[in-house]
Phi, psi and omega in degrees: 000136184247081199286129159245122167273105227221083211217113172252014175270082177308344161305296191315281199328303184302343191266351196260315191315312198308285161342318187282304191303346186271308204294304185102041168291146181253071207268120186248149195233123167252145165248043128176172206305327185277310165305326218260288210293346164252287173007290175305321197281280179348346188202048184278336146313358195253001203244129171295306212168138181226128166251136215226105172279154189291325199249136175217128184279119146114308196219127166281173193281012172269322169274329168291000187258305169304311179299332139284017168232024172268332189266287170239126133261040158210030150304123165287099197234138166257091173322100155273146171210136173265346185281146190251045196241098157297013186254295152343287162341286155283350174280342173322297236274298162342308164283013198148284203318183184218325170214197160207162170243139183258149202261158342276161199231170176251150191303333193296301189310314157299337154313303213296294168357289209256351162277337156301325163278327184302335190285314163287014157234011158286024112327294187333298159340314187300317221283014172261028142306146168297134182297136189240158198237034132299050190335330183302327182292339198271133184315282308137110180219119162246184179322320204240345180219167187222167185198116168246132210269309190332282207263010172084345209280121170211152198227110160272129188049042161066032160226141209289152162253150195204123161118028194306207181207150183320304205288326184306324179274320179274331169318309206281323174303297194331292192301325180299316205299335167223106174296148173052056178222152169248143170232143157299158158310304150297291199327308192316305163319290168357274135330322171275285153283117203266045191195153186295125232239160167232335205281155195292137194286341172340326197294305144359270188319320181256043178243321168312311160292322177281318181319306203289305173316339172250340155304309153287007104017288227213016196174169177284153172316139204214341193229090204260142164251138183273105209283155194044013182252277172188233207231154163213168174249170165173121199265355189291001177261331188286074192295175165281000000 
């Protein structure tokens, strides 16, 4: 794995390297924001997962999270944070981010964090295959959509939704693998994120927002909120 790490607290960063050198992680450090966004841009196909503290010197972590998902949006980025502002939070995952750990954090958690999303974008490579229209391949198939966890690959009215994020393909299998069933926030937390979650169900919401936004991309809404409830998919409406 090939890691950037974006820490302008040089205690944290050495005490994380050490950790990172037991994994056998291939771990690179910027200490601050305008260094972590030319770092990237210099090698951006090449970096596996990025961790991104919020208060950053020159560029915050907030701008620095936009500027990388202009440059890949489906890079796994993990959000530091010392602000305990559930509002903060959600706006990381809104710019970008795919989870965040709030500081202080213990390094073991932060391990687990990012080998649990990296496990769920090493896939993510396959999907730049050429798309294929072998309904046999696909996991989820409904009138209007298809869906394959192999190649990552998901389709409305036979048009690709393109640029998902680990967690956005997995929110969206979830909800697809059972049409018209509703979930809750939790239950969604749960489900999605797969290790005991601490984070605000806010967090839901704004993967939801985003989810949705590359989906009207190519296509009708596919993903209804049930009000005081949760979420459902439901394709039945999504005529040609």
């Amino acid at each position: 794995m090939k890691l950037l790490m974006v820490e302008d607290n040089k205690s944290v960063s050495e005490m994380m390297a050490m950790f990172f050198k037991k994994e056998n992680w291939d771990a690179h450090f910027a200490y601050d924001g305008e260094e972590a966004v030319q770092m990237f841009q210099d090698d951006v196909n090449d970096w596996d997962i990025v961790t991104l503290d919020l208060n950053l010197p020159k560029m915050d972590g907030m701008q620095v999270a936009a500027e990388l998902r202009k440059m890949s949006p489906t890079v796994p980025i993990i959000m530091l944070t010392a602000r305990d502002s559930e509002s903060d939070q959600v706006l990381g995952l809104e710019m970008g981010a795919d989870d965040y750990v709030t500081k202080p954090f213990s390094p073991i958690t932060l391990i687990a964090r990012i080998k649990a999303l990296y496990r769920r974008s090493e896939l993510n490579t396959i999907g730049t295959q050429a798309p294929s229209n072998d309904d046999n391949q696909f996991d989820v198939i409904t009138d209007h959509f298809k869906l394959n966890t192999k190649t990552r690959e998901v389709y409305l009215n036979d048009l690709q939704v393109q640029d998902l994020t680990p967690k956005e393909f997995d929110l969206l299998k979830t909800l697809a693998q059972k049409p018209r069933q509703v979930f809750s926030r939790e239950q969604l937390l749960q489900l999605v994120w797969d290790y005991e979650y601490y984070g605000d169900e806010r967090t839901v919401d704004a993967h939801i927002k985003k989810l949705r936004q590359k989906i009207e991309k190519v296509g009708p809404q596919v993903i209804q909120t049930v009000w005081g409830v949760g979420y459902k998919f439901d394709d039945s409406g999504a005529t040609k």
